[in-house]
N, C-alpha and C positions, 0 to 999 in steps of 0.2 A: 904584752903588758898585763901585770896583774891585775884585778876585779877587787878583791877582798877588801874590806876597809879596815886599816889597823891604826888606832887612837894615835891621838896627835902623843899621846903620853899613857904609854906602854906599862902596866904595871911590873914588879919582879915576876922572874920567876915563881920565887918561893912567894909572892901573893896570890897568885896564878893558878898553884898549886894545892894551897891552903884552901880558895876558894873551892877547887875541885873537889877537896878532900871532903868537906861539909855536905857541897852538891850529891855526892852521894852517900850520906848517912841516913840513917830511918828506913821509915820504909817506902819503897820508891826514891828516886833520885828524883833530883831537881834539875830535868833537862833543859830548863830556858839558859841555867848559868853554865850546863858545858857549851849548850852550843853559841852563847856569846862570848866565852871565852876562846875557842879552839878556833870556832869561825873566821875569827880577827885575828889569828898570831899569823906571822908565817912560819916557815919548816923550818929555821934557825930558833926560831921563839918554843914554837912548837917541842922542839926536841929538847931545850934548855929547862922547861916545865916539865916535862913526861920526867927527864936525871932527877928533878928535883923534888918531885914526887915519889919515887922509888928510892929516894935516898931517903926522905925526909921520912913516909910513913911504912917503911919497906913492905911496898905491893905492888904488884905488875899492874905499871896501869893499863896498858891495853887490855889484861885480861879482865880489869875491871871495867874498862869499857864496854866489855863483851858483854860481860854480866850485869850490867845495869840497863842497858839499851836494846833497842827492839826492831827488829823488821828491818826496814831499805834503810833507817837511819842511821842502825847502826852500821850498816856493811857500810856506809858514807862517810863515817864518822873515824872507822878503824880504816879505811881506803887512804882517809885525809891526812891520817898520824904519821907513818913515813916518809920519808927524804924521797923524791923522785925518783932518784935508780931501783930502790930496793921497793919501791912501790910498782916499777915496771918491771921487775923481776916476778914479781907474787902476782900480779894481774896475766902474766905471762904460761906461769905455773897453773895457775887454777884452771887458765883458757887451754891448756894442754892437756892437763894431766886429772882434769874435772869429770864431773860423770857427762857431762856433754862436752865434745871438744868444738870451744867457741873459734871458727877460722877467721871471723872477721877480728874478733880483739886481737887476736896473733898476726895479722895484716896489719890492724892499727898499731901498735904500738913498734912493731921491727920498722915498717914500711913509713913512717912519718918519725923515726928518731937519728942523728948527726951520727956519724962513724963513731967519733967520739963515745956516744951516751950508746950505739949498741956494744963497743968495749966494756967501756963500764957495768953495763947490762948482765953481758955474758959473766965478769969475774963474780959477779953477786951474786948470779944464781948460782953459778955453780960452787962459790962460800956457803949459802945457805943450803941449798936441797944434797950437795953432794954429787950431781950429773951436770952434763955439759948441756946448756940450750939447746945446740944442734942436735943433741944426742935425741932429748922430748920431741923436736920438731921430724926429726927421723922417724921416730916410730908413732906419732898422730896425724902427719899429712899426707898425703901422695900424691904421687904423678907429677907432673907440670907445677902444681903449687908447692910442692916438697920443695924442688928443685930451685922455683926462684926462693924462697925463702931461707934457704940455705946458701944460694949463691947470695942473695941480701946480705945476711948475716957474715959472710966471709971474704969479702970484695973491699976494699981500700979505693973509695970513690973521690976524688977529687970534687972537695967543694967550692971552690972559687966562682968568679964569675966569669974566665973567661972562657971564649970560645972558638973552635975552631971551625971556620963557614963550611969546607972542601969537606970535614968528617963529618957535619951535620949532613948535609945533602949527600952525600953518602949511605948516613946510619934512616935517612927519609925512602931511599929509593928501596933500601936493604928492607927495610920493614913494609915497602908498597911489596914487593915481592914474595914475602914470607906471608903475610896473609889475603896472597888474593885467592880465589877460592879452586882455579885450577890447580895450584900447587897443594892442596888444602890447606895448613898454616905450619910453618916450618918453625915451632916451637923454640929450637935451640937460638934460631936468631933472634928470636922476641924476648927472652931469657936473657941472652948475655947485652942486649941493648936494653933492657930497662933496670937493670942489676949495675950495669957497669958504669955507666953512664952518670953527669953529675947532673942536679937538678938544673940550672939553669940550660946546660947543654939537650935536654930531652925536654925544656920546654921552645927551644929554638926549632928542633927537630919537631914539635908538634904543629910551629906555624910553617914551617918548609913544608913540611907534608901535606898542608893545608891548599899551599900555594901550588906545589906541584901538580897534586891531584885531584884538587878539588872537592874534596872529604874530609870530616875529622879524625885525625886518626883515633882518637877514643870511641868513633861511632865503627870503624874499620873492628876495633878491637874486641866490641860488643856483640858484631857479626860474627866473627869465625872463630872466637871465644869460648869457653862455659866454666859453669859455677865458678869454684873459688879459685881456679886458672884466672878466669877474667876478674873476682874481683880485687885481686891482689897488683894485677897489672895496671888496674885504673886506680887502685890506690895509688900506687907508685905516680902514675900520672898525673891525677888530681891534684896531689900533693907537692909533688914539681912545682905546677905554674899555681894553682892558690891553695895553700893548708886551709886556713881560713875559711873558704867555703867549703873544704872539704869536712871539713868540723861542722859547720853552719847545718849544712846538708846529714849528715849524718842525724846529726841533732834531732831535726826535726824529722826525720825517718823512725828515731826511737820515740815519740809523739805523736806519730801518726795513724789515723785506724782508729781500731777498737784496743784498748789498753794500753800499756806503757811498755816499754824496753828498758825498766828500771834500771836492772845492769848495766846498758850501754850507758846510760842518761848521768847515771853516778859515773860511773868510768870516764866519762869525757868531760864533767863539769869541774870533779876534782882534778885529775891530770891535765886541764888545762888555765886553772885558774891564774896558777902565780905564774904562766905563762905566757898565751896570748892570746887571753878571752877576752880581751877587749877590741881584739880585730875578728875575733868571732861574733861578738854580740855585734859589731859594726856591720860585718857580711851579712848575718841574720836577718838583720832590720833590714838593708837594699833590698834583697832576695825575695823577704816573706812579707815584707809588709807589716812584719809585725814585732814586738820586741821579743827578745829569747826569756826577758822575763815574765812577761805576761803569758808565753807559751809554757815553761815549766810550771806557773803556779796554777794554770788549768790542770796539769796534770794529777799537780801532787797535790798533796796536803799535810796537815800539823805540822809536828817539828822535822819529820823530814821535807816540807817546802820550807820551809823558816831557813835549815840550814843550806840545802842548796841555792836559795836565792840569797842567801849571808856571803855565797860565795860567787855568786853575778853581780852584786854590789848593788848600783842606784839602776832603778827602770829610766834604760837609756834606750 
């Protein structure tokens, strides 16, 4: 469920736009009126303003976005302006092909999206950059995390709900065997069971395994794991049985300490707004005790808290 509050009575486009237009004449823009306009559209709204805008006063508005706006707000502000796919296309690119290569956003985003949306995915990026996704994720990962990421990306996983009991307890004993520490961990089987498998069915196999052996298997996984091997595999898993807290939890990991994790913070509060931030901010609150809005506005300030908490909606 989406966060964002959008007016019981929506203005036009072309008011939308008009207003935008103004917002930024003189000197200095008028950032209160982009970010209560943009904050509140959704991505239909959103994109009917940006046409009409480049229609009306022929100028690229994102590149004027660029050019008016400053710091974390703007990378928030231009993050927010695309449609979904082609926003996970370009968060995917930069975490690749960027001067640091970010492993966890390239886990978040392949590893928590529907067959569906990483097809979609894949034909965008490779419309806009001109290479195939698999192709970036070949030459910026390796080892064990290459592999499932690639098997992610090209696996036809059955989403349903149902399941079958004889292949879970199967795929339970298959994974007690592949990492117990005599064998050391038999990679190929942990790969093609957390790749192939559908979410509900690998959250069934997380409680048989549970039951069998008396372990969890994500505390198994964390033993005889490392780096971004392991944290691509508990993405996978976390995500399985709660997205929700796995957002929750990330969350407050980019908040945590001494400074911000700006990038993730924006990354995850735009990409999941019109989505389902309202069962994140619900997990946040059980978890932390505390609301996820009172937590970002610790962190930030000005108009980039203004518009990220535009986009958590009421402190709930």
């Amino acid at each position: 469920m989406a966060t964002m509050k959008i007016p019981m009575t929506v203005p036009s486009p072309r008011v939308d736009a008009d207003q935008l237009f103004k917002a930024f004449k003189g000197r200095g823009c008028d950032t209160s009126v982009i970010i209560n306009i943009l904050a509140h559209r959704n991505a239909t709204q959103r994109a009917l303003i940006e046409q009409e805008y480049e229609t009306k006063f022929s100028d690229d508005f994102r590149k004027r976005l660029q050019s008016e706006l400053h710091g974390h707000l703007k990378k928030a502000v231009l993050l927010w302006m695309p449609e979904s796919v082609e926003r996970d296309a370009s968060i995917l690119k930069h975490a690749l092909r960027g001067a640091v290569t970010e492993h966890k956003a390239v886990a978040e985003i392949i590893c928590t999206r529907s067959g569906s949306q990483l097809r979609q995915i894949k034909q965008v990026y490779f419309n806009t950059f001109g290479v195939k996704l698999e192709q970036d994720v070949e030459s910026e990962a390796s080892g064990n995390h290459k592999r499932v990421l690639l098997a992610y990306l090209n696996t036809t996983r059955y989403e349903g709900p149902e399941i079958d009991n004889k292949s879970v307890e199967n795929d339970a004993k298959s994974l007690k065997i592949a990492v117990a520490r005599k064998h050391k961990s038999d990679d190929q089987t942990l790969i093609q069971i957390f790749t192939d498998r559908s979410k509900t069915h690998l959250v069934a196999v997380r409680s048989t395994y549970r039951s069998m052996f008396g372990k969890e298997l994500g505390k198994a996984i964390r033993d005889e794991t490392r780096g971004n091997f392991e944290h691509v595999l508990l993405t996978i898993l976390q995500c399985a049985e709660n997205s929700s807290f796995y957002f929750a939890k990330a969350l407050r990991k980019s908040m945590k300490g001494l400074g911000t994790d700006d990038t993730a913070l924006i990354r995850m509060v735009v990409t999941r707004a019109e989505v389902d931030m309202h069962h994140i901010i619900s997990e946040y609150r059980k978890r932390y005790k505390k609301t996820l809005y009172n937590a970002v506005h610790s962190d930030t300030h000005g108009h980039y808290r203004t518009f990220l908490l535009s986009l958590l909606g009421p402190n709930v």
